[in-house]
N, C-alpha and C positions, 0 to 999 in steps of 0.2 A: 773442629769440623765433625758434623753427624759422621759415623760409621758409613751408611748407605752414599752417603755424597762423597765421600774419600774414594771407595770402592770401583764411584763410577767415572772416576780419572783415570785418562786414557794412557796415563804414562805408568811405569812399574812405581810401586812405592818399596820402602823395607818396611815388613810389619814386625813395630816393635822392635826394630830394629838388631831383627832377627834373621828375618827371611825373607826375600822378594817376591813380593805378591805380585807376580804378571798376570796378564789377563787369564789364560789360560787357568792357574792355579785359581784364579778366586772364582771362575765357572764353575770349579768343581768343590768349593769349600760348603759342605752341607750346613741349611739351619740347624740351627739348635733349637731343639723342642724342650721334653721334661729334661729331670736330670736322674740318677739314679750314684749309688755310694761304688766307692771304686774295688772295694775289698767284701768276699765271703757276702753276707745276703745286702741282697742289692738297695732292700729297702729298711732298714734299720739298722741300727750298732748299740752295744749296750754301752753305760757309763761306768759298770764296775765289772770287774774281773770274775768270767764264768765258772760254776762250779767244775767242771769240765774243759778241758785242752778242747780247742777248736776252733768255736765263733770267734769274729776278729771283734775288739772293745776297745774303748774311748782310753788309752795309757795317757794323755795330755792333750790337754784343748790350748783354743787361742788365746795369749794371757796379756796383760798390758802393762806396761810402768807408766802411769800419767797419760800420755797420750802417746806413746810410742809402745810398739807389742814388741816385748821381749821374746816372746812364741808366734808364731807367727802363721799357724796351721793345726790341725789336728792330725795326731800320730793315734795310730789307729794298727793294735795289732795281736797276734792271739800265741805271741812266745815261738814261734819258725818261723821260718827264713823258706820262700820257694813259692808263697802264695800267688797265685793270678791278679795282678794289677787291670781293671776294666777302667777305659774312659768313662768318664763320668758323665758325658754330653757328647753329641755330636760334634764335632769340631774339624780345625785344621792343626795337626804336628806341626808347630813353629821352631820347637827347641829339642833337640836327643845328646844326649850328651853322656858318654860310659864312665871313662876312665879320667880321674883326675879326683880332685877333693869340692873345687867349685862351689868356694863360700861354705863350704859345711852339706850342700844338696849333697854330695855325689854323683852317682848314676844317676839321672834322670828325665823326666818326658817334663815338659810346657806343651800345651794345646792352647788355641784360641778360639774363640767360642762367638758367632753372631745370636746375639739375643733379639726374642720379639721385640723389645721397645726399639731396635735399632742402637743399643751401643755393643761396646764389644768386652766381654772377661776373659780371665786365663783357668786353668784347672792344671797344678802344679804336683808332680808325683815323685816325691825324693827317698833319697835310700834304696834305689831298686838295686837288685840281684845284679853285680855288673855281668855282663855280657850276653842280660837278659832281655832287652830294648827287641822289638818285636816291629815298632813302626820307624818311618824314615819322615826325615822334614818334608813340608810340601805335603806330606800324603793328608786326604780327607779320610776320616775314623769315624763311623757310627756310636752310637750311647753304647756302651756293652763289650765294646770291640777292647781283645787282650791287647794289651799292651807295655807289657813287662812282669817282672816278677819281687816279688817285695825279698828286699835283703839286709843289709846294716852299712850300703858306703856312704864315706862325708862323716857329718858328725853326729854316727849312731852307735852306741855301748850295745842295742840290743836289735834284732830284726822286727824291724816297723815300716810301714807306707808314712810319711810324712806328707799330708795330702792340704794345699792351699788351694781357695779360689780370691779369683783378684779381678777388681773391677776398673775396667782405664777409663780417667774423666777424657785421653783424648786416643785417639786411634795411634796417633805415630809413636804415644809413649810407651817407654819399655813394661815389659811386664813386672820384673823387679821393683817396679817403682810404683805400679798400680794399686788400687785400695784396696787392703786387705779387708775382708766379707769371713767371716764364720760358715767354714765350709760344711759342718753340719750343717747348722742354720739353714744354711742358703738352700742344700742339697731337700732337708725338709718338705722347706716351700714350695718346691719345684718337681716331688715327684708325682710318678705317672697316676691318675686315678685308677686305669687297668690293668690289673696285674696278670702277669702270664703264668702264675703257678695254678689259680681256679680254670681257665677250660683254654681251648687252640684259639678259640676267636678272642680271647682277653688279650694273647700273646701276640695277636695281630695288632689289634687296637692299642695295648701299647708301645708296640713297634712303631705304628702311625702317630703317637705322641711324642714319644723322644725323637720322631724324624719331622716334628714340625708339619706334619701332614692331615692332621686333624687335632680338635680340642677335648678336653677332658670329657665335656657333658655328651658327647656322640655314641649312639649305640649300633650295636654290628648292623641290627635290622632297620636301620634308618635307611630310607630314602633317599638315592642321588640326588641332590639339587646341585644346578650348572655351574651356581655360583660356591659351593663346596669343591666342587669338582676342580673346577679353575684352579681355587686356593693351592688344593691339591699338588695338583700338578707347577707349579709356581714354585714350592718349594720344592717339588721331584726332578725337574728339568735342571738339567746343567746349561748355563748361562749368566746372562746379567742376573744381578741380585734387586728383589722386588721389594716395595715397600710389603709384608703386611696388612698394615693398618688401611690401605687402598682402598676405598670404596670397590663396590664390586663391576661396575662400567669399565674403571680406570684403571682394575686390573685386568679387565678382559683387552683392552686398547691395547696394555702393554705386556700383552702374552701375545696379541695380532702383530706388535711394532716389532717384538723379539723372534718372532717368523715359529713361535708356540702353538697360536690358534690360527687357522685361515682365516683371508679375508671377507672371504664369501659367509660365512657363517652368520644367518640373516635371522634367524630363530635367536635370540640373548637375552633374555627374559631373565634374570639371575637365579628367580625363585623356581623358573620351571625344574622337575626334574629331567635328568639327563637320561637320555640314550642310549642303548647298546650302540648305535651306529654316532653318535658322540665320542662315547667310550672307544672303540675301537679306531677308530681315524684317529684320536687324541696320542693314544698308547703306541700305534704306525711312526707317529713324529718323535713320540718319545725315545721311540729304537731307535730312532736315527740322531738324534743329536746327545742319545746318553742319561744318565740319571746321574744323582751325586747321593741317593737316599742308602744306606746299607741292604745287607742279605737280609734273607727270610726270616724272620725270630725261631724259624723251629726249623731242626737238621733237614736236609734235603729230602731223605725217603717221605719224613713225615707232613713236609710241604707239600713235597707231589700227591701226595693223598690228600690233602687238604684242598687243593685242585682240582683231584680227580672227582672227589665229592660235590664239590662247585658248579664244575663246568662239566662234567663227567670225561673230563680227559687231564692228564697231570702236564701237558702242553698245551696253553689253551692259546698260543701263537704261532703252533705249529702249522694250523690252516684258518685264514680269516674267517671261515665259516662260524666256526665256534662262537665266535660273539655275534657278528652281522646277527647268526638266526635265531637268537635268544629272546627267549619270549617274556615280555616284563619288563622293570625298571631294574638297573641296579643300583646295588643297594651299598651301603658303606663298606663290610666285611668284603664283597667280592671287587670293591677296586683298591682295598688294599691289598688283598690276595696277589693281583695283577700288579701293582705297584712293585711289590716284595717278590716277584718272580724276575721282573725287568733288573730288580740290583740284586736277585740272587748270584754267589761267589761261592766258588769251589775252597774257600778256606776255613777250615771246622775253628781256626782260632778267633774266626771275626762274631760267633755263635753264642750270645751272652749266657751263660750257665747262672741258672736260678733259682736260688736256697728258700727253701720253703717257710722255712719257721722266723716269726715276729715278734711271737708271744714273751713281755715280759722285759722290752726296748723300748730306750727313750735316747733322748740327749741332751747338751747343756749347749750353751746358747752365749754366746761374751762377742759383741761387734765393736767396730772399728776399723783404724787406719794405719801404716808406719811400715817402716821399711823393711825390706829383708831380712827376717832372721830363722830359720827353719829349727 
């Protein structure tokens, strides 16, 4: 059964037979957009060991006997014990698990991940720090967002992240049992084109990528169009979960059917651009029924000034005025601004910290399939 169609069963199911997905919980389960590495810089790892203690490096990739993986992930680590573990995706906490041995994992976090094509992966984080688990099952986790501490429990001689992605051919199947994917690999494929270490608008835009909010080729000074905007919000809204791939009529229908968009809304041209007074009545419904997209990519002081440059106020919902009397279109940058203000959180750990340097990183690359073995 597609992902999307399972989803939209009105009864509880267990995902993965883990955790019960009720309605309420999959309202709040964020897309997944890019991906990014779950240890030290976000966007590369190297394959051999640094001349210098620090960067985290490839100590074992995913390995195979025949067609069964004797490895079953990539151990990823830079010799201590205490590192910041980040999700690697936006996702749902299906699995937390501290104290015990548990097949050799130990400590550790399972997420499950809705992908654009509509199926669904896991991002698997073993050997964490016990007593260092940061999120709870059920809870919705942005790309970025801490989530343990890398340590040596289960079956580890030295401190490593133990990091799998795993793909399920069906939704109710356990994760354990899902296809193992070359989590470099995959993670590669998948990162953001914008990076937030060159300017505050890259940090925005790729914020709007790993939250499935816009696509790689978008740029900050782009133009609203309605049918961007929709997309937008489609994945920012807490609710039923959308197709995607939707033509753009039939995602406007069922943003109107999900009580998203009014019905009155007689102007729907997809290609027009949008409105400040679009925008603002859109972002009105959004307060009110919630977001599921993570906080700000940049600390809060340095949001509100990012704001205040914007809109010329670092509350730019504090009085409807501020948009209603905004003269011009907006533009991509200022409704992700607005987006990332609505799911901003007062918790500096959900803040993804972002390592500068690339230079001189690659990775190695072995796919395939086979069961559990960390």
């Amino acid at each position: 059964m597609p992902l999307l169609a399972w989803l939209s069963l009105p009864l509880p199911f267990a995902l993965a037979g883990v955790l019960t997905l009720d309605p309420v919980t999959a309202q709040r389960w964020p897309p997944c957009g890019a991906w990014r590495l779950p240890v030290g810089d976000p966007y590369a790892v190297s394959d051999q060991r640094p001349s210098e203690p620090g960067p985290y490096f490839l100590l074992r990739g995913v390995e195979w006997d025949g067609r069964r993986a004797s490895h079953q992930g990539a151990d990823l680590g830079n010799g201590r014990s205490g590192g910041v573990v980040r999700a690697a995706a936006a996702g749902l906490v299906v699995r937390t698990a501290d104290r015990g041995h548990h097949g050799g994992y130990g400590t550790h976090v399972v997420i499950a991940h809705r992908l654009p094509e509509g199926v669904l992966a896991y991002s698997v984080y073993s050997h964490l720090l016990r007593g260092s688990v940061r999120v709870r099952e059920g809870e919705g986790v942005p790309a970025g967002h801490a989530i343990a501490r890398v340590g040596a429990t289960g079956r580890a001689s030295t401190p490593h992240l133990h990091f799998e992605v795993r793909l399920a051919r069906d939704p109710e199947e356990r994760w354990e049992h899902a296809r193992i994917e070359d989590p470099l690999a995959w993670v590669d494929e998948r990162l953001p084109a914008h990076r937030a270490d060159s300017t505050r608008a890259e940090a925005y835009l790729e914020w709007g990528e790993c939250s499935a909010l816009v696509s790689a080729g978008v740029r900050s000074d782009d133009r609203l169009t309605r049918e961007l905007w929709w997309r937008m919000i489609a994945a920012a809204a807490r609710g039923p979960v959308l197709d995607p791939a939707l033509e753009a009529e039939a995602l406007r229908d069922s943003l109107i059917e999900d009580g998203v968009l009014p019905e009155q809304d007689e102007e729907h041209r997809p290609g027009r651009p949008a409105s400040w007074d679009d925008v603002e009545r859109d972002l009105r419904r959004l307060r009110e029924l919630g977001v599921r997209v993570g906080p700000a990519p940049l600390e809060r002081t340095r949001h509100r000034e990012r704001l205040d440059e914007a809109f010329g106020t670092p509350t730019p919902f504090a009085e409807r005025s501020t948009l209603e009397d905004r003269e011009g279109r907006p533009t991509v940058i200022e409704a992700l601004l607005l987006l990332a203000e609505l799911g901003q959180r007062d918790e500096p750990e959900a803040r993804p910290t972002k390592d500068k340097s690339t230079r001189g990183k690659r990775r190695t690359s072995t796919k395939g399939s086979a069961q559990p073995r960390p």
